[in-house]
Each structure stands twice: as C-alpha cells, then as structure tokens.
C-alpha angles and dihedrals in degrees: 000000000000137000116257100276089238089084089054108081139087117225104098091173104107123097131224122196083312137045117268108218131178102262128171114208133157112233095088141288123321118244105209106211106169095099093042087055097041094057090048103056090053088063085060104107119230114237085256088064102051093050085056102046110022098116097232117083094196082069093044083060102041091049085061083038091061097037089058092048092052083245112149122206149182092281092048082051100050087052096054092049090060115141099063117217102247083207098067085033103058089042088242099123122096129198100157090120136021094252086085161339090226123200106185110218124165093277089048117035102156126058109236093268088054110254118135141210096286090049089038094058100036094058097047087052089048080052096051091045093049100055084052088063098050092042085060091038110055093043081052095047089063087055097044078049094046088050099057091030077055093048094043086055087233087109118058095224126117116217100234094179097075098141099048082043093052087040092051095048093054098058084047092066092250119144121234109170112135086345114136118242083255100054089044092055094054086051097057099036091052082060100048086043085048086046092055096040115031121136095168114083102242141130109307088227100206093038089057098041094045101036128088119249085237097061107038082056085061091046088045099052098035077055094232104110096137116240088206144337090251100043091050090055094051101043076057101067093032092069092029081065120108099281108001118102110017102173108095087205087054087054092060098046094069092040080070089053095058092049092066096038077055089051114038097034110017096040105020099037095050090051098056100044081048086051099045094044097042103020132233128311113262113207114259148144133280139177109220137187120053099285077085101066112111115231104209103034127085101266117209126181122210111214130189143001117295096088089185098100087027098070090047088053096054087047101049091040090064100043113112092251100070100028078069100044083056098055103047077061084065103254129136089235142279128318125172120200122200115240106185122329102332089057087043095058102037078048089062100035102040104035117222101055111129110216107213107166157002121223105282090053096043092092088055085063099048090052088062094077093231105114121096095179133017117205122199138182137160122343137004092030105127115216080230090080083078094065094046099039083053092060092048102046096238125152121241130199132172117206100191132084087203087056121037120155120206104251092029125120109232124217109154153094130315134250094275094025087240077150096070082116088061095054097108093047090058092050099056086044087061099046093047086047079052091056083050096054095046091054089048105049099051091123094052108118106232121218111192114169101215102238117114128144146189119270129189112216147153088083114163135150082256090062098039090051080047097049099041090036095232132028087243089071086071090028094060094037092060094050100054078052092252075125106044091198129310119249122193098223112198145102124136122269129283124202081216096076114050105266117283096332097108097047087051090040092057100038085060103057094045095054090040082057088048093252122147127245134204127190146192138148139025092333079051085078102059089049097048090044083055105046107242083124090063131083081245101074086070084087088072093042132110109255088246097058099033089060097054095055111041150153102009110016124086115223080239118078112199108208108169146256126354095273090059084075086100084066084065092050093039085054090051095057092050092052096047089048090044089055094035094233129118119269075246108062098040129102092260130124140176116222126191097167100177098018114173115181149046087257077062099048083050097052094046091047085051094059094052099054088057082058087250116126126238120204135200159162094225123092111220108220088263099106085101096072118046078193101063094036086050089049096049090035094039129001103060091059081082106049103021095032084226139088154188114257123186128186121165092204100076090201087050091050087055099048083042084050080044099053096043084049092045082053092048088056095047104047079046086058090240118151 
C-alpha cells in the first residue's frame, strides 16, 4: 500500500510553533509533518457535528439533555482542547527524562540526548503497547488469581467452566486423566500465572499450544517470540529509558514482541481463566439503549473490565435477601445495567442485565438521573463520572486498589488481592450502599429517551460448531462465497471520529457485501443500539449472506467483552484449519475503526501478527516519522503478511476491507 498522499508533495515552506530552517544534520532526514497534522485535525468533528450526524438518537437527546442541566462531557472536552499540540500528534515529542521534553522540528531534529524522530516515535508507540499489555494483564492476573483461589477452596466461587477448563488443559499438555475439576484447575492457572510473569526464557506455554506452526516459525525467525507478559513490559521500558536502545527498527522489534505477549497472555490467557472459572456465554436475548433503564427499581451500573466482584454483585443483588431489602425501600426491586466489558460479560453470563454504553457515553447515563449506584472497577472509567454523578445524586464506589477516584466510596480488594475471601461480604456491603442510594435519591428528576432494542448475544466458536453442527458447514460456505469473508469489527470510541458513526458505517457496507462480521467489546454497543445484532438486520444484508443465515441468525455475532476477542481469533483458526489454508491467507480482517487506547493499539497489533490486516479511521502518532508509518503501512506485509490501513472516510475503509477480501478470494481461487 501506499503512504497518505499528504506526504507526497513538495512545498516544505510552511511553519509550524518554530521556525523551519534549512539545516543540515546528520541523524537522518527530516519528516516534515506539519502539513500531514494539520489536514488531519480538520477531519475531528465539533461537538455540533457530532449531535447532527452520531447515528443513535438516544445520544443525540442526552447531549441536549446535559447541556440543559449545565453536565460537560467528553465531547464538550475534546472541543476545549482544540487546538491539538502537532508535537504529541505526530508522536515526535519525548518525556522519557527530565532534559526535555523534546519536540524535533526542522531546526532541531534531535532531542538533546540525540534521538530523533524515528527513535522518538518508536519509543512513544513501545510505550503505548506496553501499557496494553499490562491493562489486559493485570485484569487477567485476578482471574488467574480467582481460579487457583477457587481451586484452593479459600475463594467461594464454583467454577462453573469445567469443560472449556478440561479442553484447554489438554491442549496445554496438561494431563487430566483421573484428576478432580480442582487439581486441574491448579494445574492450568499455575501456566497462565507462569505465561504473565515469567523472567526465565522458556517455552510461553499458551502462545506454543494455541498458535499455529506457521506462524510460530514467522515469530521464531523474525526473533520476537515473547518470554512473558511481565517481562515484555518491562524489557519495554528498560530500552525506552534515556540512552539505552537507539535503533528505531530494534524498537520495534520489541513492540512485536509485545504484541504477542498482548495476544497470547493478556488476551488469550484472560479469556480462558474467565472462561474455566464462569463458563462459557449462551446465546440469549437482551433489550439495549437507555429506553431500557427501570424507574422504580434500585438501579445499579457495572463499569469496567474485572468481572470477579462483579459476578458476586449480580448474585447477591438478586438473593432474596436483598430483593426484599429493596423492596421495604420502596423499590420494585433490583436491575443492573452493563456500562464497557464488565457489563458486557455479566450481560452474557447473568442474563438480565441491560448494556447501555461504552466509555465515551457513560457520562450520558449518568446524565439520565436512573442510577441509584455506580460501580467501577479497573479502565475506561473517566474521572469525569464523579461531576456528573454529583449533580445527580448517584453513589459511586470503586472496588480496585489499581483504580481508586477522588469522591468515590471504596469497597475492594487490596493491593495484592490477599481479600479474595472476603469477596461475598463486599459485595453485600455495595448492594446495601445501592438501597441506600435508592432511598436517598427519590427527588432526583429522571430524563430516559425512549429507544431501546433487541440484541442477540452470547455468540462463541463452541456455539457455532453447536448450531451448524460442524465448523465445515461455514467453512464450506465460505468457500462457495454464501460468506463473503468474516471481520472482526471492535475497538473503543474516539472523540475524533464522530461518535459511533464509523464502526455503524462500516458495519453497513460489509453486511451489505455479505461479509461477516464478529464483535466484542466497546464498538459491540453501537452495533447492538442500532440493531445489527438482531435478525432484523438481515433486512440490510447481501442475498448471499442473508440465505445463509436465515431465519434466526443476525449478520452480527456478539461475542463478548474486549478480551473475547481471542473467540474471533479463535473462529478464524477453525476456519483456516477447516479450509487447510494459513490465518493469513484467508478472507479475514480486524477493524477498529475509532480505537482509542493503547489496549487498541495491543489487539490490532495481535491480529497482524496473525497476518491478518486491521483497518482504521485513527492515526496513530506516527506521522512524524515516514520510517515508522512506512513500517506499520508497509513494511510488515513482508514479514508478517499483515498490515495497518487507515483510511479517515469510514465508508471508504469498508470498500478498501471489501476489496482486500475480494483479493483474498480470488489468490485462494473462491468465487
């Protein structure tokens, strides 16, 4: 692929903050990026625009809503730091020591400890990965812990996932003959714990029993197969440090590197501890958007990602004893609503509880005035929801030591989660603090836009082998062109990107070409708001596609929370194996069309290395170094087989994820 235009022209005579000069020096050529920047910020939408054009009319209303109440929000934010700095944009700004911070220009094209803008942005993007790594892993690592705490009998918590624990031991080479549910899962928590933290360079256990040979054989010669998730992370910031690694290209490598340790421990692993100790989704029904919320009962929101404490919280919410407290409050009884990844996965496991938003909307719910308690835990929880949740009466608690808010209540675990025993009796502390709530807030107005719509869920590879009765039947059906080709459609919100609006544009034009599509997620709530996750939907979709999934399957298959990205992946491997051809070669993509994060920037880079593209309408702060956009655009179609592909226009970034499935078809010799 090419580089964006923008880079091709020839005029270098505009200025940016300095004065560009005509310097000779001799670490390398200068990459002006003024012009690139500039013409990028004039694609960020206003918060005007994104009341006129964000698909979901229930955010259109609660953005008037907030404005008449005197609420910000993200979109009011994005819009007062306008003007973006050019420096952080393009990647070229270093604060690694205290000589700096350093900004390269054309006068100054070095730092003052002489890195320049390859090395610059390199370094900034191994951070960002990094911290990926570490975000996934340390929600994984209390699971891990909860697993084994489970096994051990010191945590009240059945494991309720035994087959998909027996089935992944096995393929960890664990044996499993005549060996109780408990001991097994010892066994298979101590390798996922040995995965995150080894120091020692051995065998990643998950990586080489979940990877392809293929594969492995790329990682192995390109030298970045990972030795652990912690020791990844912290090789990272070792050569990230002032004069330590000064090859750009070396840098990278290592940001590979973490990209497997992302995929095969933080993601992978996660998932299957999640799995072993709650069992896998079953497909079911859910009502979404706000028009969902329930005046009269205590209202409680689940935010964030470590779904531990959350499970207790659902169960002890609906006990008798506190279905009845509740009710001599004078409540109706007790709802939970799902707020990111730990309300979609209670969503999926509990049944009944209503997903509402990802993290750039919470604020919009809160701004309803339903919700009694707010209960956050780890990422992707703003320190914002404080403000609003202040003008609206609602309780907040944190339950995380890793991630505490000034204002908040704090009932949690400890630094090194030694209270896992105490797990039931916090719970019960939060949902009595909820009653409260409720009893406290009955003069609170309430504002509920009336839009609210079916969603099917609780997709997984286990349930499609299940429902076609083998995974051939896709394969094959894929392969006559029914299924034009599968996307894993998912990333987190921007405020970049008009709200929403990409990840349903896309998901428009690929059903519409009988592709597909998979979701999980924060991108997975526009898409269930909107009703691509409902046999409806198959009103919008190509006849191919449509017939082959009639009468009762949506074209979009909800599979869960961020992490479950891992059950795409794991889809796509089953379907390569099916078809006897490589991840690589097959009609697959990965679209994060309005990422966010460095969790974002993990997940796409998982995917790639796979060989599989990932396509987008984000810059990532690379546009400072031709070198290291030519290396994610470019370069790693050689040796990876995969690259980065962004495109601003979301309905051009389809037909461009249409046209590089179309190829694949055709180089496999589909129809």
């Amino acid at each position: 692929m090419k580089l964006p235009e923008i880079y091709h022209h020839d005029d270098h005579s505009h200025k940016d903050d300095h004065d560009h000069h005509n310097h000779s020096h001799d670490g390398g050529d200068f990459t002006d990026y003024t012009e690139a920047v500039s013409e990028y910020k004039k694609s960020f939408p206003t918060k005007a625009e994104v009341l006129e054009h964000t698909p979901d009319p229930a955010v259109k209303k609660m953005l008037l809503q907030m404005e008449k109440v005197g609420c910000e929000t993200p979109f009011d934010r994005f819009d007062q730091q306008k003007p973006h700095c050019n420096f952080g944009m393009a990647g070229i700004c270093c604060r690694n020591c205290n000589n700096g911070p350093c900004r390269i220009t054309r006068k100054s094209p070095r730092g003052v400890c002489g890195a320049n803008a390859d090395l610059i942005v390199a370094r900034n993007l191994l951070r960002w990965v990094a911290a990926g790594v570490a975000a996934h892993g340390a929600r994984g690592r209390e699971i891990m812990l909860a697993l084994k705490a489970s096994a051990e009998g010191s945590l009240r918590l059945p494991i309720a996932g035994e087959e998909k624990l027996r089935k992944s031991a096995v393929q960890l080479g664990i044996d499993i003959e005549g060996k109780t549910t408990d001991a097994v899962a010892l066994k298979v928590a101590a390798a996922l714990l040995e995965d995150l933290s080894r120091a020692v360079p051995e065998k990643h256990k998950t990586l080489s029993a979940f990877a392809t040979p293929e594969r492995i054989e790329v990682w192995k010669d390109l030298d970045i197969l990972p030795v652990g998730a912690y020791h990844e992370v912290f090789e990272a910031l070792h050569r990230t440090t002032t004069g330590t690694d000064g090859d750009w290209k070396n840098v990278m490598q290592q940001f590979l590197r973490c990209g497997l340790a992302f995929a095969w421990t933080s993601a992978l692993g996660s998932s299957i501890a999640m799995d072993s100790l709650f069992g896998l989704p079953e497909r079911s029904t859910v009502r979404v958007n706000v028009g969902a919320l329930k005046e009269g009962y205590v209202n409680i929101a689940i935010h964030g990602h470590s779904p531990l404490l959350v499970s207790e919280i659902i169960k002890q919410g609906r006990s008798e004893e506190f279905v009845c407290l509740a009710k001599e409050n004078g409540a109706e009884g007790i709802q939970f609503y799902g707020i990111c990844c730990s309300g979609l996965s209670a969503m999926y496991r509990y049944g009944g509880v209503i997903p509402l938003s990802n993290a750039i909307g919470a604020e919009l719910i809160l701004g309803t005035g339903a919700l009694d308690l707010w209960v956050a835990d780890v990422q992707d929880v703003f320190p914002t929801i404080i403000d609003v949740a202040k003008c609206f009466k609602t309780t907040v608690v944190t339950t995380s030591d890793s991630a505490k808010l000034p204002g908040a209540e704090h009932y949690g675990y400890d630094h090194i989660h030694s209270n896992l025993k105490e797990t039931e009796n916090l719970a019960k502390k939060i949902i009595r603090r909820a009653i409260e709530s409720f009893a406290a807030r009955r003069d609170v107005p309430v504002f509920i836009p009336d839009y609210e719509v079916n969603a099917e869920i609780g997709f997984s590879l286990e349930y499609a082998v299940s429902r076609f009765g083998s995974i051939d039947v896709i394969a094959d059906a894929l392969k006559e062109g029914k299924v034009a080709g599968v996307v894993n459609l998912v990333g987190c919100s921007n405020t970049r990107v008009v709200y929403e609006k990409a990840v349903a544009d896309v998901a428009t034009k690929l059903i519409e070409n009988n592709i597909l599509v998979l979701t999980n997620g924060c991108a997975s709530f526009p898409l269930m708001k909107l009703g691509f996750c409902n046999q409806e939907a198959l009103d919008r979709t190509g006849r191919e596609l449509r017939g082959f999934l009639e009468p009762d399957l949506p074209p979009v298959w909800h599979m869960g929370e961020c992490i479950d990205n891992a059950r795409a992946s794991a889809l796509f491997r089953a379907l390569s194996d099916a078809s006897g051809k490589d991840i690589k070669d097959m009609p697959f993509a990965l679209a994060s069309p309005e990422w966010s994060n460095e969790k974002g920037l993990g997940a796409a880079l998982g995917f790639r290395l796979l060989g599989v593209n990932s396509y987008h309408c984000v810059h990532p702060p690379v546009q400072g170094s031709e070198n290291v956009m030519k290396y994610l655009y470019e370069d790693t179609g050689e040796t990876l087989g995969s690259v980065m592909v962004v495109e601003l226009d979301p309905s051009k970034l389809a037909d461009r994820i249409v046209s590089d499935i179309q190829e694949k078809r055709k180089a496999l010799g589909w129809k």
